[in-house]
VOGU-3710 file (C-alpha; in Angstrom, 3 decimals, decimal comma):
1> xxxxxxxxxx> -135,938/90,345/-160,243  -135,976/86,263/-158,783  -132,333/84,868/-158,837  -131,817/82,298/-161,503  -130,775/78,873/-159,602  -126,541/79,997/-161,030  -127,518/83,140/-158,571  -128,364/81,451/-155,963  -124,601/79,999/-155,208  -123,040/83,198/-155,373
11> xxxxxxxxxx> -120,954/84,295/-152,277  -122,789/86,942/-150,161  -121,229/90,081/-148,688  -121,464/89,342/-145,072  -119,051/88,538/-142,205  -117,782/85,182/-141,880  -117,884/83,389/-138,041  -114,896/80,965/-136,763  -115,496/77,427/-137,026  -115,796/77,087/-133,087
21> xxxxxxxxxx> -118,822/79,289/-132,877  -120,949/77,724/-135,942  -119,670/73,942/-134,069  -121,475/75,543/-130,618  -124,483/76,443/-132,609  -124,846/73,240/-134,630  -124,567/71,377/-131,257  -127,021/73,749/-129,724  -129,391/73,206/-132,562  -128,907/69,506/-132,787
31> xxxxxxxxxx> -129,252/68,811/-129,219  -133,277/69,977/-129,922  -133,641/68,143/-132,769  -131,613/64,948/-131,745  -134,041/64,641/-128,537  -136,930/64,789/-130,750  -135,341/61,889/-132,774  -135,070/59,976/-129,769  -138,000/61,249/-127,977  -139,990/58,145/-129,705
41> xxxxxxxxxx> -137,049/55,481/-128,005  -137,588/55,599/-124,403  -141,060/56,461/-124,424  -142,947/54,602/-126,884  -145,269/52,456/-124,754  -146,158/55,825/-123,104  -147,095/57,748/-126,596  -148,822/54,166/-127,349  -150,858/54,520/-124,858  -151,934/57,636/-124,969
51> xxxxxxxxxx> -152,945/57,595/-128,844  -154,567/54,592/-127,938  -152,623/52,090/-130,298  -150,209/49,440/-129,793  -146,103/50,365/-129,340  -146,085/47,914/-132,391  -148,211/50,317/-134,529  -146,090/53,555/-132,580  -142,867/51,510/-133,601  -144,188/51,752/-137,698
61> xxxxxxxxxx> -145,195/55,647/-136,789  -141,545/56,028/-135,751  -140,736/53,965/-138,932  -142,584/56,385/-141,553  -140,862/59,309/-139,995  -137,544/57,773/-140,607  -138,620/56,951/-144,411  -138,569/60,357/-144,758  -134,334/60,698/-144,807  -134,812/58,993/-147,888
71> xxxxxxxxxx> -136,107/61,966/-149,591  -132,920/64,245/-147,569  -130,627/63,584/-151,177  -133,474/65,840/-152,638  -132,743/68,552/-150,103  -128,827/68,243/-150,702  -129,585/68,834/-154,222  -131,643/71,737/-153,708  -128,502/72,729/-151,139  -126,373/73,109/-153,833
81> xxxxxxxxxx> -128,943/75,129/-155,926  -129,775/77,543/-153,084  -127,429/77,136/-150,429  -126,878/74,980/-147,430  -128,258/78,063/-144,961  -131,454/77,907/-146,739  -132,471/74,638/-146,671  -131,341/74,530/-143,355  -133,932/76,873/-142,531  -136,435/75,302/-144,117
91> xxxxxxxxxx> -135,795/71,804/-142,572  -136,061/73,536/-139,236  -139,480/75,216/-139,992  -141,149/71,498/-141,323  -139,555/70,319/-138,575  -141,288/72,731/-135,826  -144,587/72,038/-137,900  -144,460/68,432/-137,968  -144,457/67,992/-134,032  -146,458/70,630/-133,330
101> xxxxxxxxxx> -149,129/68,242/-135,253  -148,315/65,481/-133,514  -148,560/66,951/-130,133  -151,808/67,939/-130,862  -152,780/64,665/-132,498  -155,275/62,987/-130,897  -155,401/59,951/-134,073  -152,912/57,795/-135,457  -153,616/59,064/-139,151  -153,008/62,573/-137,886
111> xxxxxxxxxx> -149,879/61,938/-136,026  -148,837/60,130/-139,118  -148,974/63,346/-141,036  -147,192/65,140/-138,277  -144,505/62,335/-138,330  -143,965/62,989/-142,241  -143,191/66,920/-141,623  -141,356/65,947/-138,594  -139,260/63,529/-140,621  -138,803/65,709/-143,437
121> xxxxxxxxxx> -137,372/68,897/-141,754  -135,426/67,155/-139,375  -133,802/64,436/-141,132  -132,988/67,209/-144,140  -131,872/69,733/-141,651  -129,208/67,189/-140,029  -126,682/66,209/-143,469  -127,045/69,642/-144,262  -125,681/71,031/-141,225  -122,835/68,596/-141,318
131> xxxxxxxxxx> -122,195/69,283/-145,065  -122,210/72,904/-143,795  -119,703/72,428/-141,447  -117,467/70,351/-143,097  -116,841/72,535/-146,135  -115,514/74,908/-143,441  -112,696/72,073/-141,782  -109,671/70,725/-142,964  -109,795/67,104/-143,337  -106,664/66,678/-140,711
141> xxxxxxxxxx> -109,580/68,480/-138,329  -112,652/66,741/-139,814  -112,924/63,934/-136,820  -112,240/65,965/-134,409  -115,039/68,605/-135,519  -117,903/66,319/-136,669  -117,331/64,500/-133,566  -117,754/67,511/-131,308  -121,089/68,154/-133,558  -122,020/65,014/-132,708
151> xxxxxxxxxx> -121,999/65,507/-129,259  -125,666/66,534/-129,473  -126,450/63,427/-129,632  -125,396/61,994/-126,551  -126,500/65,057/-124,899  -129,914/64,517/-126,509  -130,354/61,906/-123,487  -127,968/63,429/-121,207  -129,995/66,477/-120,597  -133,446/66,077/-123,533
161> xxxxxxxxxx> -134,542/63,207/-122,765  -134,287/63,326/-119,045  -135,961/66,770/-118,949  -138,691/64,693/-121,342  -139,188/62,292/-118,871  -139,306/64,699/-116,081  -142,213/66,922/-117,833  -143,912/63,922/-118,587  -144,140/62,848/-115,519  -146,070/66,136/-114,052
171> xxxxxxxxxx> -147,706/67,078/-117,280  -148,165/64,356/-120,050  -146,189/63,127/-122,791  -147,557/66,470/-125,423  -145,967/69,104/-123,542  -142,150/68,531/-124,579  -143,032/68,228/-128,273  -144,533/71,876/-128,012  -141,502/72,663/-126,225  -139,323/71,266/-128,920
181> xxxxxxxxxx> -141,323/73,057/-131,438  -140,975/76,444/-130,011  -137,236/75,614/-129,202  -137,249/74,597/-133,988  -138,967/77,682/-134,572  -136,130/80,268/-132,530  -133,670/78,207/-134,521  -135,252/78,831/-137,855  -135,054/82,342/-137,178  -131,609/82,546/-135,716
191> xxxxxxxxxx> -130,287/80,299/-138,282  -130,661/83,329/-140,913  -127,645/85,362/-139,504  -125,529/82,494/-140,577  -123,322/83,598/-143,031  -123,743/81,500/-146,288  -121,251/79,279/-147,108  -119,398/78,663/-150,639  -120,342/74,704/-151,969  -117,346/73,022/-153,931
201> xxxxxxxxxx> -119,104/72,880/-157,152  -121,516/74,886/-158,569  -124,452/73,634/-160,576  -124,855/74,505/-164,476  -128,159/75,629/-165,629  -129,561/72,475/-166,680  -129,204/71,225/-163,253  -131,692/72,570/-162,263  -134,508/70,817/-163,966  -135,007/67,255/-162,991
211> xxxxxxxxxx> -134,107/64,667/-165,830  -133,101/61,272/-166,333  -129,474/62,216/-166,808  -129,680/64,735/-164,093  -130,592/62,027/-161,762  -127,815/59,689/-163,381  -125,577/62,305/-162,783  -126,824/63,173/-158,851  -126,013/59,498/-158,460  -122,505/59,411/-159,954
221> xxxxxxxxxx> -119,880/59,860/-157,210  -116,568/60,074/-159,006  -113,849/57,764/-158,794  -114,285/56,260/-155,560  -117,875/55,639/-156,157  -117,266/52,010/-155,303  -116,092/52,871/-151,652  -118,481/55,823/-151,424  -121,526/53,109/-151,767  -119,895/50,690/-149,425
231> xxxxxxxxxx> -119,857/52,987/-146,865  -123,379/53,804/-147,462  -123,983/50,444/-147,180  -122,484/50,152/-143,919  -124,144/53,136/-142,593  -127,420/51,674/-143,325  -127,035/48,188/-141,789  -125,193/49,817/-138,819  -128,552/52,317/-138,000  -130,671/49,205/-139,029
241> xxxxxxxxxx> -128,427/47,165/-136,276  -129,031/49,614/-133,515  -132,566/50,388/-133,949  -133,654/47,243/-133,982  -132,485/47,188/-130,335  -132,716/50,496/-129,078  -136,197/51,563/-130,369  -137,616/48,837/-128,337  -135,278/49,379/-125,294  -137,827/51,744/-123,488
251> xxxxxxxxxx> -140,732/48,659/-124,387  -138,158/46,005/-122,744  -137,081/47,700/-119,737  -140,849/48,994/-118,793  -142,194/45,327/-119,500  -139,737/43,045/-117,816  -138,676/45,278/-114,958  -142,033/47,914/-114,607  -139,838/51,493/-115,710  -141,973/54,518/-115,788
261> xxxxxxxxxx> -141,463/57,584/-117,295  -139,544/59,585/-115,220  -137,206/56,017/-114,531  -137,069/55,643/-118,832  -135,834/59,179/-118,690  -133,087/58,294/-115,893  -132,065/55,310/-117,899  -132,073/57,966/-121,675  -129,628/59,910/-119,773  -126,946/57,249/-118,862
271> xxxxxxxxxx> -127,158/55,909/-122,421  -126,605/59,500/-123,347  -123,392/59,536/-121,187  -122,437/56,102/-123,139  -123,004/58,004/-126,425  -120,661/61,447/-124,926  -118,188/58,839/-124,475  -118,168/57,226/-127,865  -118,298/60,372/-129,662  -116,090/61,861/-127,217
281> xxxxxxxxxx> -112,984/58,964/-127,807  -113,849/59,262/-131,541  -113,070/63,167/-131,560  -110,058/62,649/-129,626  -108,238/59,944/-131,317  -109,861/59,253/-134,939  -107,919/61,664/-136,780  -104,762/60,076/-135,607  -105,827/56,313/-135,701  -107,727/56,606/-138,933
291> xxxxxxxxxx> -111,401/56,946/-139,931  -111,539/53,422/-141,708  -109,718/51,695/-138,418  -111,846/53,731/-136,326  -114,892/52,087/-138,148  -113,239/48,382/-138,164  -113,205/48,806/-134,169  -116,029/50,056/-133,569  -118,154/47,971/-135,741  -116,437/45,198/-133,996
301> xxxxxxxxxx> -117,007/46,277/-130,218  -120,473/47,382/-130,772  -121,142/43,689/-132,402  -119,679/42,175/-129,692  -122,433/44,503/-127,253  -125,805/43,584/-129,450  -124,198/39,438/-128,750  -123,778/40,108/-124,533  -127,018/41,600/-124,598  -129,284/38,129/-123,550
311> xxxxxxxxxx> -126,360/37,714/-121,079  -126,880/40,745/-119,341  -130,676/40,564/-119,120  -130,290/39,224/-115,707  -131,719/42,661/-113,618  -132,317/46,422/-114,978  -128,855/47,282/-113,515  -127,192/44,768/-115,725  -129,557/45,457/-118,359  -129,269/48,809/-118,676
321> xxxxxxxxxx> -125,150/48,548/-118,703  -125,710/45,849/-121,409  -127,253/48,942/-123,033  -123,844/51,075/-122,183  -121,661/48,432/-124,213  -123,545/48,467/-127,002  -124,517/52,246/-127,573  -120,689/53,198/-126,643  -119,490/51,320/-129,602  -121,997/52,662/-132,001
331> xxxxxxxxxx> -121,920/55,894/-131,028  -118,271/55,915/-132,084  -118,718/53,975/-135,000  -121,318/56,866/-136,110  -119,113/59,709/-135,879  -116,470/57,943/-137,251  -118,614/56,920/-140,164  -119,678/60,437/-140,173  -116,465/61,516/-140,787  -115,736/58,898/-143,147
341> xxxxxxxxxx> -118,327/59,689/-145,409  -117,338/63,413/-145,862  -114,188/62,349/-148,131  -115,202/59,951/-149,807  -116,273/62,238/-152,894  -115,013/65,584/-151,664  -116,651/67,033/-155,046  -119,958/66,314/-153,996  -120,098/66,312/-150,322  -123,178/68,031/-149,930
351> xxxxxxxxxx> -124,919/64,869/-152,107  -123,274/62,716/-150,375  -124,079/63,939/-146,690  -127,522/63,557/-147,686  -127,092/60,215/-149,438  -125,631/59,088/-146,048  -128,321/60,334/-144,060  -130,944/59,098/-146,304  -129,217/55,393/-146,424  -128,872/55,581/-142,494
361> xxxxxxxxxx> -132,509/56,124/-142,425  -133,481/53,865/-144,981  -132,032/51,442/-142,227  -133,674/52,876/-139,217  -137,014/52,789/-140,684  -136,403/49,378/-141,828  -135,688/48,733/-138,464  -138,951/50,338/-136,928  -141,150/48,219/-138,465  -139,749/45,095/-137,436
371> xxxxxxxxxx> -137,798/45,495/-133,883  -141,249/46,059/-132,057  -142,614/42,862/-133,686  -138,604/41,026/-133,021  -138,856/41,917/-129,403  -142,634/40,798/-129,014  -142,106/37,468/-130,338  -138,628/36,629/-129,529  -137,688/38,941/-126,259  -133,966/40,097/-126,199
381> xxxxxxxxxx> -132,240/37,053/-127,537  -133,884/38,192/-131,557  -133,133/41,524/-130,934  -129,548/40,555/-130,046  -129,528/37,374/-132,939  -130,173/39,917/-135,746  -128,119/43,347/-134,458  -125,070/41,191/-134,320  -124,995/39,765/-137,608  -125,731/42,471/-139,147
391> xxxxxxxxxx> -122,676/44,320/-137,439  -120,929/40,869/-138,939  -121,594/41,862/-142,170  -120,829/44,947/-142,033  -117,206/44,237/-140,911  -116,640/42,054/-144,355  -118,065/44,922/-146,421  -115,124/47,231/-144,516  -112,653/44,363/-145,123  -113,252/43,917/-148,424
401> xxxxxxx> -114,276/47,447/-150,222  -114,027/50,718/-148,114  -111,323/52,966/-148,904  -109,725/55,719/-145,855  -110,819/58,481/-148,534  -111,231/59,657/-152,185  -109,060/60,775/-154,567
//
């Protein structure tokens, strides 16, 4: 007999695994998706070129995929139907479909397709993971363990991305997305010895039909709603900032100073050690200085790198530390945003995981399809003009409405 959607929260008899181990897993995990996310960074004019197009039209390819996080609140919802372990599952599988496809695209309308699956497993996969894991902390821990998560990340171009660049260089720039599919599909497997994981509330029955007051309600988040959508906000502009800049970074550096492949991939890895850093200091100390402080600062330092950014463009070595300054501070500001978010409605933290993700995307694909055209008309100095008032912005939005937590 199927398992009406009240069934499908139930606990399940089976072991329980300490918090360290599922943190190694997620980071494992991540680290395969998070250097297919940035896969498309560093070496756009290289996929450009070999579908043929323009890194402006590979910029708007990288653009759709992120437009799929804005669908990820669907997936939180169906989270707290079915469980967070099996729509984790299923994010991984779309995910290890959609780049299969576009490794084996040889179109732009085909690696479009491949882009939406991509962007759909991976970019549900991600808030779920971290909902996942933060049911399972104690907020006094919460920093410190999303940050470690977030070490994937960094790692991405640490170890990914220069690997990428490595392959590409003796094979061609398909081979690591059939790696990285292979690498999704082990994970969707593994990921079923999880053991579930109990979600704060559990849905009534007519939750599980989509209405207009089901979808009023999905939206509603409590009594700190207020905060809870300014730091949406914030998240949004902030991944809007920073792609702007960094998906045209790899298009910059292999213009104005000639960077190949295997050279993008050695500059991927020290902005991945930048990255460690940020979400290294954030781990450390954000519990202790505060998640909204943490935020203030590092909205305010990684401003202050998107600004030095024309002043740096004097030589790749300057360059590529202007780089440094600027992904430090928004790597912290991510993680502590990421932490942020998970109290701002404790009651719904699986919705709003995925409402985060989905309005960090909603700014990163914003960003795709105008930082390619920003950097071909106006060079650096746009890129920089428009990152750092945004980060501006966002600072007054902190100010004025973001609470340290919810009720």
């Amino acid at each position: 007999m199927a398992n009406s959607p009240l069934q499908t929260n139930l606990p399940e008899a089976e072991p329980d695994i300490s918090v360290n181990r599922l943190i190694f897993i997620g980071v494992i995990t991540r680290l395969v998706t998070d250097t297919a996310v940035q896969f498309f960074f560093p070496f756009l004019p290289v996929i450009a070129e070999g579908l043929r197009t323009s890194t402006v039209t590979a910029g708007r390819l990288v653009s759709l995929r992120s437009a799929m996080g804005l669908l990820s609140p669907a997936f939180g919802y169906q989270a707290t139907l079915r469980g967070y372990r099996t729509v984790m599952r299923f994010g991984l599988l779309l995910a290890a479909v959609g780049y299969l496809i576009v490794g084996l695209s040889n179109s732009v309308w085909l690696t479009a397709i491949g882009m939406v699956l991509g962007g759909l497993g991976t970019f549900s996969f991600i808030p779920i993971l971290q909902a996942y894991l933060s049911a399972k902390l104690p907020f006094h821990r919460r920093a410190r363990g999303l940050g470690m998560l977030e070490y994937s990340w960094a790692l991405a171009g640490i170890v990914g991305l220069y690997l990428v660049g490595l392959l590409i260089d003796a094979t061609n720039w398909r081979v690591p997305l059939f790696v990285l599919s292979g690498l999704l599909l082990v994970a969707f497997v593994g990921y079923a010895r999880l053991p579930a994981t109990n979600q704060t509330t559990k849905p009534i029955a007519s939750q599980s039909r989509f209405t207009w007051r089901s979808i009023v309600a999905f939206f509603d988040l409590g009594a700190n709603g207020r905060s809870a959508y300014a730091v949406l906000l914030v998240i949004s502009l902030n991944m809007m900032a920073a792609m702007n800049v960094f998906i045209s970074y790899g298009t910059w550096l292999d213009r104005e100073y000639g960077l190949g492949a295997a050279q993008l991939g050695t500059a991927a890895l020290i902005l991945g050690i930048a990255d460690l850093g940020g979400s290294v200091l954030m781990s450390l100390i954000g519990d202790k200085f505060g998640l909204r402080r943490s935020v203030v600062v590092g909205t305010l330092a990684t401003g202050i790198g998107y600004a030095l950014l024309p002043a740096f463009n004097q030589g790749v070595v300057l360059a590529v530390v202007g780089l440094v300054i600027a992904r430090f501070g928004f790597e912290y500001t991510v993680v502590a945003l990421i932490a942020l978010v998970s109290e701002q409605a404790p009651a719904h933290r699986g919705k709003m995981m995925t409402l985060a993700a989905a309005a960090a995307l909603l700014g990163s694909s914003t960003a795709g399809l105008f930082g390619p055209w920003v950097y071909d008309h106006y060079q650096v100095m746009g890129l920089s003009l428009i990152s750092a008032t945004i980060m501006a912005f966002c600072l007054v939005l902190l100010r004025l409405f973001v609470r340290e937590r919810g009720d």
